[in-house]
C-alpha positions in Angstrom: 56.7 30.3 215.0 53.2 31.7 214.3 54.3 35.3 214.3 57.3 34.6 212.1 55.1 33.1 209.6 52.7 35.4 209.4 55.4 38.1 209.0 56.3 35.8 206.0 53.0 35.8 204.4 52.5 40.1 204.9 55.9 40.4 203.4 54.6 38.2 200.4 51.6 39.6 200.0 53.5 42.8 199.5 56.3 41.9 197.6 54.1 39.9 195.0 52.4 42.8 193.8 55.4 45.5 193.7 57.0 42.7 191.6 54.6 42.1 189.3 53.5 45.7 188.7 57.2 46.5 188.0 57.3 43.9 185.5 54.0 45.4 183.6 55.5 49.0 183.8 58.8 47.2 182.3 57.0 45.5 179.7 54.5 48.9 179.0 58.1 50.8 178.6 59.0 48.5 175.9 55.9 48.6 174.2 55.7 52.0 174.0 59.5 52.4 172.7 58.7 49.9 170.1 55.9 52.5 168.8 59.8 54.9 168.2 61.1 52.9 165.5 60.8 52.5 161.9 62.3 52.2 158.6 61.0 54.1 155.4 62.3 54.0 152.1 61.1 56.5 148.8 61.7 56.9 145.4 62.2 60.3 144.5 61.2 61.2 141.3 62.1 64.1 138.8 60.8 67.6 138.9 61.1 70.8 136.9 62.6 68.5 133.5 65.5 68.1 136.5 66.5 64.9 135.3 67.1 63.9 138.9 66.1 60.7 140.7 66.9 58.6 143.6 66.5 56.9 146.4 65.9 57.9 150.3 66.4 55.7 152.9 65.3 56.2 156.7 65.8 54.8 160.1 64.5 55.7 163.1 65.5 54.4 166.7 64.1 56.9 169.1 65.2 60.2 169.4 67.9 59.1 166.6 67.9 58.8 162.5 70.1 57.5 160.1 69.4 59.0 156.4 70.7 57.5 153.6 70.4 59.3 149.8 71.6 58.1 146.6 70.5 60.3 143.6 71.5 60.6 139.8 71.0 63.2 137.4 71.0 66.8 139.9 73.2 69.8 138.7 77.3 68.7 138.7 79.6 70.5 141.3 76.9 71.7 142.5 75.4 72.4 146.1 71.5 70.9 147.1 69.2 71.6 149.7 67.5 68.9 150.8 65.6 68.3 153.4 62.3 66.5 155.3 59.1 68.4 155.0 56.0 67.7 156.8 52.6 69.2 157.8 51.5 69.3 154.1 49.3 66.9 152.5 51.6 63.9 152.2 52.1 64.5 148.5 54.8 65.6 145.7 53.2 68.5 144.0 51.5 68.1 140.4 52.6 70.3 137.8 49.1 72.6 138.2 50.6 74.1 141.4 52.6 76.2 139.0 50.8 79.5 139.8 52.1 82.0 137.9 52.9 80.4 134.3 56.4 80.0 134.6 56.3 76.4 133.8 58.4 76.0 137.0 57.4 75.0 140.3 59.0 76.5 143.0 59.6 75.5 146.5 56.4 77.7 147.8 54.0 76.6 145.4 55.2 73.1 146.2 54.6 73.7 149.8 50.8 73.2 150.3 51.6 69.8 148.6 54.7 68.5 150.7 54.6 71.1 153.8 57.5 73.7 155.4 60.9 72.0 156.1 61.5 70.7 159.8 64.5 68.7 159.0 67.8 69.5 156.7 69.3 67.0 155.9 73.0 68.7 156.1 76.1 67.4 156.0 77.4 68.9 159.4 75.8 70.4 162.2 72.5 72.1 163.2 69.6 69.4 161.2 66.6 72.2 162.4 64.7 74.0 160.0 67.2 77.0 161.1 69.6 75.2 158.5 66.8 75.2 155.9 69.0 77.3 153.6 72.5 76.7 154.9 73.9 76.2 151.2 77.4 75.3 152.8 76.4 72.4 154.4 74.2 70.3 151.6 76.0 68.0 149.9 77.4 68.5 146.6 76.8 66.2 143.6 79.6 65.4 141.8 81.2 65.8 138.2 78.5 63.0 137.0 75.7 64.7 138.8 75.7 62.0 141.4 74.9 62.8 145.0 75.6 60.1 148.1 74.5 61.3 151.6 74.2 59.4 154.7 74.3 60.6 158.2 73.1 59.7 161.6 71.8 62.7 164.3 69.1 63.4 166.8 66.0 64.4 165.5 65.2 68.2 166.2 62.6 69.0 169.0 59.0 68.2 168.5 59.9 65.7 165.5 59.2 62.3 166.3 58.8 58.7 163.9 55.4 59.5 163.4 56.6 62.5 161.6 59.0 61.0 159.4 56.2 58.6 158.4 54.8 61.5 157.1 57.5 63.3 155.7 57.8 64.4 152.3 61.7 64.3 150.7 63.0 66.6 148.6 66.1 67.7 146.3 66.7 71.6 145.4 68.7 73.2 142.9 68.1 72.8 139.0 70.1 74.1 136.4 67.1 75.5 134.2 69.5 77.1 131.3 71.7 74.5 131.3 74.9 76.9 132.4 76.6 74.7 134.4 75.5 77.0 137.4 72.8 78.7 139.0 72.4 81.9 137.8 69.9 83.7 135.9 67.6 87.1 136.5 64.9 85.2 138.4 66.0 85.7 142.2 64.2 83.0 144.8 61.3 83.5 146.5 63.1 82.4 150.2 66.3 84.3 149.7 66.7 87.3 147.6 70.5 86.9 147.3 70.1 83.5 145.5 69.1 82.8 142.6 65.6 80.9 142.0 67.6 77.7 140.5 69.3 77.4 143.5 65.8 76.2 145.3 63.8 75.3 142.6 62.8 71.3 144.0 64.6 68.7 141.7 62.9 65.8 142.9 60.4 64.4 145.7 59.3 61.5 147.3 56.7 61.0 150.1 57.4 58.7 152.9 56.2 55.2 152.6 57.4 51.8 155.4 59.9 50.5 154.0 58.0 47.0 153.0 54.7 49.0 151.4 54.3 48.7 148.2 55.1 51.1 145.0 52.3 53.5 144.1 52.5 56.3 141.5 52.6 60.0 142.6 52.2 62.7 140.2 54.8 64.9 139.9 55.7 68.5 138.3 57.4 68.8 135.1 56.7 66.0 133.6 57.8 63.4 136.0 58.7 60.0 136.4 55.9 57.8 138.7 57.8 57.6 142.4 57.8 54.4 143.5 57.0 54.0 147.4 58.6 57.4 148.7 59.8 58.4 152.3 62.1 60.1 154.4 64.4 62.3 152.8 63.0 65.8 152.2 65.3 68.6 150.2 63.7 71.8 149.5 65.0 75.1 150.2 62.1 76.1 151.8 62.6 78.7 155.1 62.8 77.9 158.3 59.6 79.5 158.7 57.5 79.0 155.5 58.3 82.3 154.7 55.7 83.5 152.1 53.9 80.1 151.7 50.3 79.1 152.8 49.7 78.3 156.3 49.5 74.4 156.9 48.6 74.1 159.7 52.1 71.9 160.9 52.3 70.0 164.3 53.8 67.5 166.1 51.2 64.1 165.0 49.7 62.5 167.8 49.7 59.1 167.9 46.8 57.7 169.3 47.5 54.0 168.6 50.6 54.0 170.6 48.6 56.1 173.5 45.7 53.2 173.4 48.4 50.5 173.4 50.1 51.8 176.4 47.1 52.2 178.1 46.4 48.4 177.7 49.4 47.3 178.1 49.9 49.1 181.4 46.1 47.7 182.3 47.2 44.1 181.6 50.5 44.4 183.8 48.1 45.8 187.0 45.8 42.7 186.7 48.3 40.5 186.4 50.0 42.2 189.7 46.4 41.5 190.8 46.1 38.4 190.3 49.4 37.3 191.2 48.9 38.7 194.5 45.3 36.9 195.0 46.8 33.6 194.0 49.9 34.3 196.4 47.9 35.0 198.7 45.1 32.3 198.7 48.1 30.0 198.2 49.9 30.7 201.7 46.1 30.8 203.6 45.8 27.5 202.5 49.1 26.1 203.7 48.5 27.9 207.1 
């Protein structure tokens, strides 16, 4: 009778601990999956005397983002980029990163500002910087000029939440001479074969949490304040950053969520600890 309870009280002692350790690695898990979601919302305001605004909406569960767009005022029947650029300085660009007098800014001298492209937002398929200028898959705006995208897909590789938190959105394509196309001498600075109205950024918003508050951004050509700004980037910016500044882009780390799993996965060993100890000193007692 002896033995079998003492066999009882090892088998406790054991079983106590795994339990309780499993349920602090459980909980850790979930705290640390928690740190994968979010929600942003941005206001993207005109550049380039675009006329184009609109709103950019952004959830994040995960690996997996829904992006929602709804702008007024781009180019009719016509293509645009758009897409979510990070690594830059969390900004629209002001109209003094026109370099070269044109009274234009183009996608490159925006990109210090707003940083290269690691998500297009496209209508089908590959959402990598790959697609940066894939002009047959961005939507098209319609007759009006009105534009309404939404689409769920799996973030590409070495883009997490934290990144869209710091993404900046923007809108290409702006009809300059008012043609009805884009056309005109000046050729891009990404793609000789297009013509610079075809990436020219239309509007921008940087990425805000969807509950902060509005806050003005300066913006190029005479633009409109942006509200709070988030995750929808358009810009016909290259894959690469072809020609434009090194910014130095990487993957954020995110040290909070590291510190919090580190506690958390602390608090759920000393509670196996002392679940064990009070297990234990519990079943001494009744022997």
């Amino acid at each position: 009778m002896d033995r079998g309870r003492s066999i009882k009280r090892l088998y406790a002692l054991v079983t106590l601990p795994i339990l309780a350790i499993g349920l602090g690695i459980g909980l850790a898990s979930w705290a640390h999956a928690q740190q994968d979601n979010g929600s942003f919302t941005a206001q993207l305001a005109m550049m380039n005397d675009s006329g184009a605004s609109g709103t950019a909406q952004a959830t994040v569960n995960g690996d997996q983002i829904t992006v929602t767009i709804h702008s007024t005022g781009l180019t009719p029947n016509q293509p645009h980029a758009q897409h979510l650029h990070i690594g830059g300085q969390h900004v629209c660009p002001p109209a003094s990163a026109d370099k070269n007098g044109d009274g234009l800014v183009s996608t490159v001298e925006g990109q210090p500002s707003y940083g290269p492209i690691m998500v297009s937002l496209t209508t089908t398929g590959d959402v990598s910087a790959n697609s940066g200028l894939a002009v047959d898959r961005f939507p098209k705006a319609d007759a009006n000029g009105v534009l309404d995208y939404q689409r769920t897909f799996t973030l590409p590789a070495g883009v997490t939440m934290q990144d869209v938190a710091q993404s900046v959105v923007v809108q290409h394509g702006v009809d300059v001479n008012h043609s009805g196309a884009y056309d005109g001498s000046a050729k891009s600075e990404l793609d000789a074969s297009l013509p610079l109205e075809a990436t020219l950024p239309a509007d921008c918003g940087k990425s805000a949490a969807s509950a902060a508050a509005a806050s003005p951004t300066a913006n190029a050509g005479g633009a409109a304040p942006t509200a709070q700004a988030t995750v929808s980037g358009a810009a016909a910016t290259p894959p690469s950053g072809v020609a434009a500044p090194n910014t130095g882009f990487g993957p954020t780390q995110d040290n909070g969520s590291n510190v919090l799993w580190m506690l958390v996965m602390a608090g759920g060993i000393a509670l196996a600890i002392a679940g064990a100890g009070v297990a234990g000193f519990g079943l001494v007692r009744r022997k």
